[in-house]
BABATI-787813 format. One line per 2 residues: number of its first residue (from 1); their letters; for each residue x, y, z of C-alpha. Coordinates in pm, whole numbers, plus 50000, padded with zeros to 5 digits. Example, Ala and Ser with C-alpha at 12.3 -4.5 7.8 and 13.67 -1.06 7.14 Angstrom:
REM residues 2
1 = as = 51230/49550/50780  51367/49894/50714
***
This chain:
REM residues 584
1 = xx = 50000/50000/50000  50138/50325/49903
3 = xx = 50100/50644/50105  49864/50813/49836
5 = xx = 49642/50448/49912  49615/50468/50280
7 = xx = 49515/50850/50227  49218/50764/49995
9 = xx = 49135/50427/50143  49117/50531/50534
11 = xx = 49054/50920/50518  48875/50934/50139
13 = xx = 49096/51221/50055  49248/51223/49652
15 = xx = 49561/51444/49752  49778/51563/50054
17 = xx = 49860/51891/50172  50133/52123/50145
19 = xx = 50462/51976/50305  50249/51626/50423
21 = xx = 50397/51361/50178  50766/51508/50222
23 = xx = 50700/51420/50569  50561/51089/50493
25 = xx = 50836/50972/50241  51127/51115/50552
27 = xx = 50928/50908/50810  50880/50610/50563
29 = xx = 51282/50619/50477  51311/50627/50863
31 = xx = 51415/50935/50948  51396/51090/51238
33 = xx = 51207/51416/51137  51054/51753/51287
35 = xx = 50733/51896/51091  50671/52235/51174
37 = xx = 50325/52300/51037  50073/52607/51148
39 = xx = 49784/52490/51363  49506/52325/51130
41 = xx = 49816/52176/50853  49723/51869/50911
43 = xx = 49974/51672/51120  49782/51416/51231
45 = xx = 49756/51258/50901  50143/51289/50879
47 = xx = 50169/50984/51139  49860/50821/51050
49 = xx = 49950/50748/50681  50253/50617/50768
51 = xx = 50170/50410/51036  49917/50232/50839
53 = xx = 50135/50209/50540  50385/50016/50779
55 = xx = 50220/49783/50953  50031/49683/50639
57 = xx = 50418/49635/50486  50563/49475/50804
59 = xx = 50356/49301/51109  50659/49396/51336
61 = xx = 50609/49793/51259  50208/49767/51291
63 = xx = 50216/50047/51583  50252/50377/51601
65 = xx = 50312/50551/52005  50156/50902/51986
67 = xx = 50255/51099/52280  50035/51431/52302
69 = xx = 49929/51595/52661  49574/51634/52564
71 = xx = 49377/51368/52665  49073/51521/52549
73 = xx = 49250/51510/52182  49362/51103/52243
75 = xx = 48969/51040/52272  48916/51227/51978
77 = xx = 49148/51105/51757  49099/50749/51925
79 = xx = 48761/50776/51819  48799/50905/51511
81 = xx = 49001/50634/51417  48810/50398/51489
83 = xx = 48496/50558/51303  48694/50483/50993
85 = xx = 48763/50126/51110  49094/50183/51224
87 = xx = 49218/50010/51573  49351/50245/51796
89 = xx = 49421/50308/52170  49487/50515/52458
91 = xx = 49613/50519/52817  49626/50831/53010
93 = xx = 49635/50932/53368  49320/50855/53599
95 = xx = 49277/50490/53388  49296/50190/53637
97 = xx = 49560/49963/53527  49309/49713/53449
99 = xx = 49208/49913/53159  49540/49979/53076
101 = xx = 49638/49654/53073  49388/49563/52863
103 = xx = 49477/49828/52614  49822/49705/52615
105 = xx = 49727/49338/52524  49482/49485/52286
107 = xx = 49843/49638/52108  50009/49340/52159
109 = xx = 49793/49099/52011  49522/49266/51817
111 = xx = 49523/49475/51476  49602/49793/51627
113 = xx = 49776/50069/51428  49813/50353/51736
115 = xx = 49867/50363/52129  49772/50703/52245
117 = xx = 49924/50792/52572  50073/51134/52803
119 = xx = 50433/51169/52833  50360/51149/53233
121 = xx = 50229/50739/53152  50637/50716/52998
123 = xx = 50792/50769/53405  50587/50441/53499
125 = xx = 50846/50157/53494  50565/49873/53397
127 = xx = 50448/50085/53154  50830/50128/53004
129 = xx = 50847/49745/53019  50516/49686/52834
131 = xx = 50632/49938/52533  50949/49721/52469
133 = xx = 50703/49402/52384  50495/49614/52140
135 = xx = 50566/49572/51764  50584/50002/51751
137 = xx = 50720/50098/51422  50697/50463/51498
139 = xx = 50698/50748/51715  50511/51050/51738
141 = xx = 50556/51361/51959  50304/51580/51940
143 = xx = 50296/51963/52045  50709/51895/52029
145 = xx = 50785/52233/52144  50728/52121/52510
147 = xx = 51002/51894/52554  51238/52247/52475
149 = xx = 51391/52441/52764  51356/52770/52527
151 = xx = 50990/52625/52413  50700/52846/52543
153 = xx = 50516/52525/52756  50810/52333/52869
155 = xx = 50715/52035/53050  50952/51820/53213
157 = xx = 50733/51505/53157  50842/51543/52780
159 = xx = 51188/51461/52852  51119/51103/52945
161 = xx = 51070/51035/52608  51437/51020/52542
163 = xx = 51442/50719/52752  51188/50547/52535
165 = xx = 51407/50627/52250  51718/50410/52385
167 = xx = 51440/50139/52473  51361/50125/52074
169 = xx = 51681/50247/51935  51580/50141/51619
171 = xx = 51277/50290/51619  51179/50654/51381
173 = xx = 51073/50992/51569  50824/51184/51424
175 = xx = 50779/51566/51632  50512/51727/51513
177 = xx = 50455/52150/51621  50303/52400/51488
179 = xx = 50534/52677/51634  50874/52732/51713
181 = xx = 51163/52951/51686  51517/52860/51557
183 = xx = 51681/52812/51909  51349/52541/52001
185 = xx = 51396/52376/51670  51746/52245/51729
187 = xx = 51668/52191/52115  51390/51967/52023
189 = xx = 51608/51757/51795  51882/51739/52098
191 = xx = 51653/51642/52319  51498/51381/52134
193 = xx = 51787/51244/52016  51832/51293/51636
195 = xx = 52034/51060/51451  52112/51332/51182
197 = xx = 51940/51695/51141  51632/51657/50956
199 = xx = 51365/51993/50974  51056/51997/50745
201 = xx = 50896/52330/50751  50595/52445/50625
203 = xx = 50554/52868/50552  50371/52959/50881
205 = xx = 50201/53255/50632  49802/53252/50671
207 = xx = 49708/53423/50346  49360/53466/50467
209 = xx = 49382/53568/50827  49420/53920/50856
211 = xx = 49611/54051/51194  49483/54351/51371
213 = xx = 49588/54512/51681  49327/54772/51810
215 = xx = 49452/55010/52078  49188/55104/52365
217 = xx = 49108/55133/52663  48789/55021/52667
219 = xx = 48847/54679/52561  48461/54542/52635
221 = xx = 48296/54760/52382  48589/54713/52167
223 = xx = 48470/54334/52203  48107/54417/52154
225 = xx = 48157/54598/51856  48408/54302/51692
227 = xx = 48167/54057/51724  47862/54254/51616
229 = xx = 48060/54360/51262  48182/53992/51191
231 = xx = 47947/53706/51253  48044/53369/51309
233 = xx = 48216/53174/51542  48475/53345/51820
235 = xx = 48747/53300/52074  48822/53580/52331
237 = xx = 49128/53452/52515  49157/53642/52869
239 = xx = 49440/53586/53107  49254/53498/53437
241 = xx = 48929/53283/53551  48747/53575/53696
243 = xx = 48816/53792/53389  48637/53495/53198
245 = xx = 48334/53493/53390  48283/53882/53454
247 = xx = 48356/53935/53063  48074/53626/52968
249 = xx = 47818/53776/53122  47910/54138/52963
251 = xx = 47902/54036/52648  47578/53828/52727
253 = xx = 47404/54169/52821  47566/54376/52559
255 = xx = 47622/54224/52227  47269/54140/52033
257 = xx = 47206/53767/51975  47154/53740/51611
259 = xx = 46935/53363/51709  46765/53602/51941
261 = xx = 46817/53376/52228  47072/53453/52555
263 = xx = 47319/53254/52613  47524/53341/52294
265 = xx = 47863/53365/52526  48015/53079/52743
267 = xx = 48325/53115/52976  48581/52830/52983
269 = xx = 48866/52776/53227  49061/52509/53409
271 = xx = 48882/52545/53729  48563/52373/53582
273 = xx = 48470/52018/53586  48539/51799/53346
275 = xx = 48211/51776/53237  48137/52146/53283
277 = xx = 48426/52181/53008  48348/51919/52746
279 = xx = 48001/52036/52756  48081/52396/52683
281 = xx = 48354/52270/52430  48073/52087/52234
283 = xx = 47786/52361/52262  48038/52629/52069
285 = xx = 48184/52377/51815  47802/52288/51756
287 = xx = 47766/52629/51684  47502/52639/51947
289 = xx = 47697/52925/52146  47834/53153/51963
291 = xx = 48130/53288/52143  48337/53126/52403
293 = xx = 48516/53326/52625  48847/53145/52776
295 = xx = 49186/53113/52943  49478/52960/52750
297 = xx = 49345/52627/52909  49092/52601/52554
299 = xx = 49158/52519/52243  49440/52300/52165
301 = xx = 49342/51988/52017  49001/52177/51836
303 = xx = 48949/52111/51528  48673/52397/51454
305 = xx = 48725/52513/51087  48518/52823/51109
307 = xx = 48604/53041/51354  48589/53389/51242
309 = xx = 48755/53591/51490  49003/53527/51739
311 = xx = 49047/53817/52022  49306/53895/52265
313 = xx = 49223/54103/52578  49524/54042/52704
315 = xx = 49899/54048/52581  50005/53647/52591
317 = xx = 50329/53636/52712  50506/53532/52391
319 = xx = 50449/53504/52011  50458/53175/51981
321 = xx = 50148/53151/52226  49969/53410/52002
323 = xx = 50050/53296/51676  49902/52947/51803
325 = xx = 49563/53084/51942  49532/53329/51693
327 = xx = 49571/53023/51400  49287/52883/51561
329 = xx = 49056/53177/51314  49036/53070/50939
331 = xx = 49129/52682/50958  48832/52615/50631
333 = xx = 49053/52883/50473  48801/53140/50483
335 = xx = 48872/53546/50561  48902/53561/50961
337 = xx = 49056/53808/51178  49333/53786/51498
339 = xx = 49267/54108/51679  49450/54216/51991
341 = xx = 49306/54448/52185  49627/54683/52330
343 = xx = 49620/54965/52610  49990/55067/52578
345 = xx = 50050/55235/52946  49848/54933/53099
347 = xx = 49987/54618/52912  50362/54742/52958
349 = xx = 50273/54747/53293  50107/54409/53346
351 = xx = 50461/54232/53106  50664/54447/53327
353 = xx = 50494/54291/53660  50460/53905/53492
355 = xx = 50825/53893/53435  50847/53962/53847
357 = xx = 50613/53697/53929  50742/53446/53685
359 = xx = 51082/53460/53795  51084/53617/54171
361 = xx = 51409/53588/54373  51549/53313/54375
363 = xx = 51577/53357/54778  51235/53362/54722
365 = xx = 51233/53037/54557  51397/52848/54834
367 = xx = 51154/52994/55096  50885/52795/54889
369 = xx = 51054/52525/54883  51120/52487/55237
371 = xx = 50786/52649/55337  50634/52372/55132
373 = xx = 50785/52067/55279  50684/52198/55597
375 = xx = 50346/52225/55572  50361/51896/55335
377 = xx = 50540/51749/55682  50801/51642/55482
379 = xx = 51112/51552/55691  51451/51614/55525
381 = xx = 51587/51280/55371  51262/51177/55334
383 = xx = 50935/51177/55069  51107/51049/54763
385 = xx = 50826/50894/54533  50491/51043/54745
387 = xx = 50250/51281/54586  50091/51510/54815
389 = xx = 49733/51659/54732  49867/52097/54766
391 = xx = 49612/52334/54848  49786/52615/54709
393 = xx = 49540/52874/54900  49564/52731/55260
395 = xx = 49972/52707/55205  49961/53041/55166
397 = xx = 49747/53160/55389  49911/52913/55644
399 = xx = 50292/53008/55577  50219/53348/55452
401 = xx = 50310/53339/55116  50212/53587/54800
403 = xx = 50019/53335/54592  50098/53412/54222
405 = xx = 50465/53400/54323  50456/53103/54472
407 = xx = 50322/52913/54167  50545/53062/53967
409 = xx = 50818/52924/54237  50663/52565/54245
411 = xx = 50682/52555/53880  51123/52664/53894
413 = xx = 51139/52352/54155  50983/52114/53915
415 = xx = 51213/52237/53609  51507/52214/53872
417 = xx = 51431/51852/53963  51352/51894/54302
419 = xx = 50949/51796/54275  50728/51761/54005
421 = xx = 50450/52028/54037  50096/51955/53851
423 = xx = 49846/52255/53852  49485/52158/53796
425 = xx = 49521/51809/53823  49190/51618/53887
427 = xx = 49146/51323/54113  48885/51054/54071
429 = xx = 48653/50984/54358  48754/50697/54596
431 = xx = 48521/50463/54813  48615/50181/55029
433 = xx = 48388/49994/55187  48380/49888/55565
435 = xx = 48046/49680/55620  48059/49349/55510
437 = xx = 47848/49229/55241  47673/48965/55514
439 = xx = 47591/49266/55737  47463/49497/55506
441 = xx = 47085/49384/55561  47098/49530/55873
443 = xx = 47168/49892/55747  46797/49920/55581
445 = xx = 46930/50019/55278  46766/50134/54995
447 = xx = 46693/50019/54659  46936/50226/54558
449 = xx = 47186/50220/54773  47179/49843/54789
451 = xx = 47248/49815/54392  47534/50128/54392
453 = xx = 47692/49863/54673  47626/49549/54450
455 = xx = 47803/49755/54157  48096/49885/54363
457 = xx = 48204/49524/54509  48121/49340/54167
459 = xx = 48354/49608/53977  48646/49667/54256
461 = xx = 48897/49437/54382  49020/49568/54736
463 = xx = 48732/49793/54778  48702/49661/55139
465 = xx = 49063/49684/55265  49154/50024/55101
467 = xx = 49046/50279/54888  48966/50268/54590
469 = xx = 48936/50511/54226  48597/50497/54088
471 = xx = 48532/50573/53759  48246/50821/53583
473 = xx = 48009/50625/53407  48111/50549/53017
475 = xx = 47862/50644/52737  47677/50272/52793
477 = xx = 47753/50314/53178  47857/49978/53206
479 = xx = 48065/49843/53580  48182/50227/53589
481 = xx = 48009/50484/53862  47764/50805/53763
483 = xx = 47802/51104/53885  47458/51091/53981
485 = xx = 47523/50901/54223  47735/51154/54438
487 = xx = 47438/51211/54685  47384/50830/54737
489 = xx = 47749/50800/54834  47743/51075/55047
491 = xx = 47439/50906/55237  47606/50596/55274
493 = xx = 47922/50787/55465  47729/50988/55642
495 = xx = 47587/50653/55790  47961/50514/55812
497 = xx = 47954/50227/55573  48170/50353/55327
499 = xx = 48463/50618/55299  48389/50863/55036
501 = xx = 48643/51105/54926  48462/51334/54605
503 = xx = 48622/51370/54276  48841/51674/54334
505 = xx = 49045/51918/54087  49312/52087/54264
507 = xx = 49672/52119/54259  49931/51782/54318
509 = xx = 50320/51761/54422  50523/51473/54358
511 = xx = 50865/51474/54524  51138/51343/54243
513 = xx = 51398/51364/54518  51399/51339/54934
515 = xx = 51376/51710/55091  51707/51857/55089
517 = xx = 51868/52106/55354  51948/52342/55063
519 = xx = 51843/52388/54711  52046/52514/54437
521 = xx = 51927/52676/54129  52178/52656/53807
523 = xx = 52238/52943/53583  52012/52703/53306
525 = xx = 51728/52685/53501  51704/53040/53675
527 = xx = 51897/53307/53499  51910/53155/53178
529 = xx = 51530/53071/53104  51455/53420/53305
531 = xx = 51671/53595/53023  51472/53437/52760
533 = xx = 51109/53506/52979  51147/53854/52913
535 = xx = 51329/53898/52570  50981/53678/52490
537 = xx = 50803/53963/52682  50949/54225/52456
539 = xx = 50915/54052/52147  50544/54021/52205
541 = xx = 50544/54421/52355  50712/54532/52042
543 = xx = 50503/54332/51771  50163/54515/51949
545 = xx = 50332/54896/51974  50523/54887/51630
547 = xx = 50279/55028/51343  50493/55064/51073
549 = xx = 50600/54678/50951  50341/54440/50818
551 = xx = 50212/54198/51119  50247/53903/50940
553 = xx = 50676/53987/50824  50705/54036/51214
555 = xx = 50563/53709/51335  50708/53557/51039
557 = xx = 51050/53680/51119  51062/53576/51451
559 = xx = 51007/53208/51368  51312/53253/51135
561 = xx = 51121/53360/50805  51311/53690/50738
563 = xx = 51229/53689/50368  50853/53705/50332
565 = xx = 50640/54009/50187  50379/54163/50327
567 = xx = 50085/54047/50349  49900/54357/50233
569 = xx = 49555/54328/50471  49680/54363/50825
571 = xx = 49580/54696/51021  49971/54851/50933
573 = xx = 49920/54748/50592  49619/54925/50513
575 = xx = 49735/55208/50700  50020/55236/50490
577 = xx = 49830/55204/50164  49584/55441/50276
579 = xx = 49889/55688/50338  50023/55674/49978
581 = xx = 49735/55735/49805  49753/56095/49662
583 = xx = 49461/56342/49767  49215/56456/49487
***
């Protein structure tokens, strides 16, 4: 089967895309090979094709690994997959390792082409073990730009996937970004382990997405008026949770509904559940709300072709972050607009003060540190390998700590090695049960209560000598808890027959080495990557106060493109035009 086959055969296209089958042919000649592509090029299909090409060549190559920290994207693409009839996995934090066990066998001994999983799954040691049995032909690393020390979303996680690398030395990389300047592009390929230098690049030039930066300062009715010119779908991207919801209901009250319904605007952040987000997710891509106004927590992972307008109330930190939620406007190729909304005297000020509290003191750092342990109870010389549920609101109310700061200060300590901090990570409820089953009838228990019982000792092994993760309820709800149950567990602690602890979403620490007496913070991890912080500040300061070079040959520039023209429909651009025209 050729690659031009798969593509027709499993995704019914006739052709690829720009810069797709040069990526193909690299990966098929095993290469290792970075694709740089904008967001909505069409990676995926740039594994896909050749995993299916190779395992229908070779029964020892039938697997690709696909390591992407979006787990809401694994179920996607899982699912997509498998819509087209194509046998594909995933394993991801929160799964019992019952079901990841059976997803494992499933790779090992069934027809399946792809094993989804987070780079986090790669520290388990059983799960390393497994990997080495599996016939995996090829690698793929998506959103590559994280396993970079000068990427924008570094994540230490990412670096375990060099071990997996000398595991299956033999084995072809594919990393896969969609932005990335030249220092990131030859840190990814050290990090990963390149046999030889090998960059495929698509132009990251959006011919029909015009950039606009609007100065104000009244950014709200700057909003309103945006979305009542262009209609469509639209992104506002805010910095903070509260900003979210306060700006939601603003726009709720005053922007007209053109379905002449409320409810046009949704907020989306971290801090809601699970369910709160997919549901919100799958109202806007529906097109049954209209705008969606979020933190940097939505949108990767979306595949939402029309989106008409992206808007930034606030300065992102960096270019790369813009020009990736920006490309989220335009993907069907359509006219769309990326408009940041600027308020020079404010803005400078708010970059000035985020370069403080991303990289305070690093006296300040150690404080945290040891200020943490402590109210952890962490002895020194001890904790290696416990995670610790962190409250990061009672730590610092408790040890008096600002808290912004302190994130910021949690999040140098895991890039220095000393723990591995997780923001926002959700825990699955946990029962274990302390009446035995012969007992029960004297508890007059109802109907159902009696049958959540039945369905927690039928589906858990140990649920009565410790506790235990529960599971929501699949789409057939099969052996797996509801959330709708949540009151009947309740009752049934309250009345002491079980332990209950509630699915939670708060903050974790994991300590990757015993508490030390004294901490010490390399010129690489502090001064270094503090440096780069804030000539990324001033990048991103000077592409919103400069009016006098084409948007597009500024972003372009900065990801190494110093030869492209001007795009000709950006604010500057028009401006200029607009200048040279002669008066009548």
């Amino acid at each position: 089967m050729t690659p031009l086959e798969a593509l027709k055969t499993y995704f019914g296209y006739d052709a690829f895309r720009p810069l797709q089958a040069e990526i193909i042919h690299s990966i098929l000649a095993g290469r290792d090979t970075l694709a740089l592509m904008p967001t909505g090029g069409g990676k995926s299909i740039c594994f896909q094709v050749p995993a299916l090409v190779m395992g229908n060549a070779d029964e020892n190559k039938r697997l690709c690994l696909v390591i992407t920290p979006l787990i809401a994207l694994m179920r996607d693409q899982v699912a997509n997959l498998q819509a087209r009839g194509i046998h594909a996995a995933a394993v991801y934090t929160g799964m019992s390792w019952d079901k990841q066990r059976v997803a494992l066998d499933n790779c090992l001994y069934g027809p399946y082409h792809f094993l989804y999983c987070s780079p986090e799954r790669l520290e388990s040691e059983d799960f390393r073990k497994r990997l080495a049995d599996l016939p995996i032909g090829l690698i793929a690393v998506d959103e590559a730009h994280c396993i970079s020390q000068w990427g924008y979303d570094f994540r230490p996680s990412y670096l375990n996937i060099a071990a997996i690398r000398e595991l299956l030395p033999d084995v072809p990389v594919l990393a896969l970004t969609a932005t990335a300047t030249p220092d990131t592009i030859e840190d990814i390929q050290d990090k990963l382990g390149f046999r030889e230098r090998n960059v495929l690049k698509k132009s990251f030039h959006r011919d029909n997405l015009v950039y606009v930066v609007r100065r104000t300062d009244k950014k709200e009715e700057q909003i309103a008026h945006i979305l009542s010119r262009v209609p469509g779908s639209a992104i506002v991207y805010v910095r903070n949770r509260k900003r979210a919801q306060e700006l939601a209901q603003w726009l709720n009250t005053n922007i007209p509904s053109p379905k002449g319904r409320s409810g046009e605007v949704a907020y989306y952040h971290a801090g809601l559940t699970t369910k709160e987000r997919n549901d919100r997710q799958e109202a806007w891509s529906r097109g049954d709300t209209r705008v969606i106004v979020a933190t940097n927590a939505f949108g990767m992972g979306i595949d939402k072709p029309d989106v008409r307008v992206v808007i930034h109330y606030d300065l992102p930190s960096h270019l790369e972050a813009y020009y990736q939620e920006a490309g989220r406007a335009g993907r069907d190729g359509q006219t769309a607009y990326a408009v940041l909304l600027y308020n020079a005297a404010e803005d400078k000020a708010k970059l000035q003060k985020r370069a403080v509290d991303t990289y305070p003191p690093k006296e300040f750092v150690e404080q945290v540190y040891h200020k943490t342990m402590d109210f952890l109870q962490i002895g020194a010389g001890s904790g290696l390998g416990h995670r610790f549920a962190l409250h990061i609101d009672q730590l610092c109310h408790v040890m008096k700590l600002p808290v912004i700061q302190t994130y910021s200060a949690l999040h140098i300590l895991t890039q220095a090695g000393y723990i591995d901090f997780e923001e926002e990570h959700e825990t699955q409820p946990r029962v274990q049960i302390h009446v035995p089953r012969h007992q029960l009838g004297e508890y007059n228990l109802s109907r159902e209560q009696a049958e959540l019982l039945d369905l927690l000792m039928r589906s858990y092994t140990g649920i009565y000598t410790d506790l235990q993760y529960v599971r929501e309820a699949d789409e057939k709800g099969k052996n797996q808890l509801s959330l709708s149950n949540h009151q009947l567990l309740v009752s049934l602690a309250q009345r002491g027959i079980i332990t209950y602890i509630p699915r939670s979403v708060g903050c974790s620490l994991t300590m990757t080495n015993e508490r030390q007496t004294e901490i010490y913070l390399s010129p690489a991890v502090f001064e270094k990557r503090q440096e780069r912080f804030i000539a990324k500040l001033q990048a991103m300061l000077e592409y919103a106060d400069q009016n006098q070079f084409c948007r597009e040959q500024v972003l372009l520039a900065y990801f190494g493109e110093t030869d492209a023209v001007a795009c000709g429909h950006c604010d500057v651009c028009r401006a200029l035009a607009r200048s040279v025209i002669p008066e009548k």
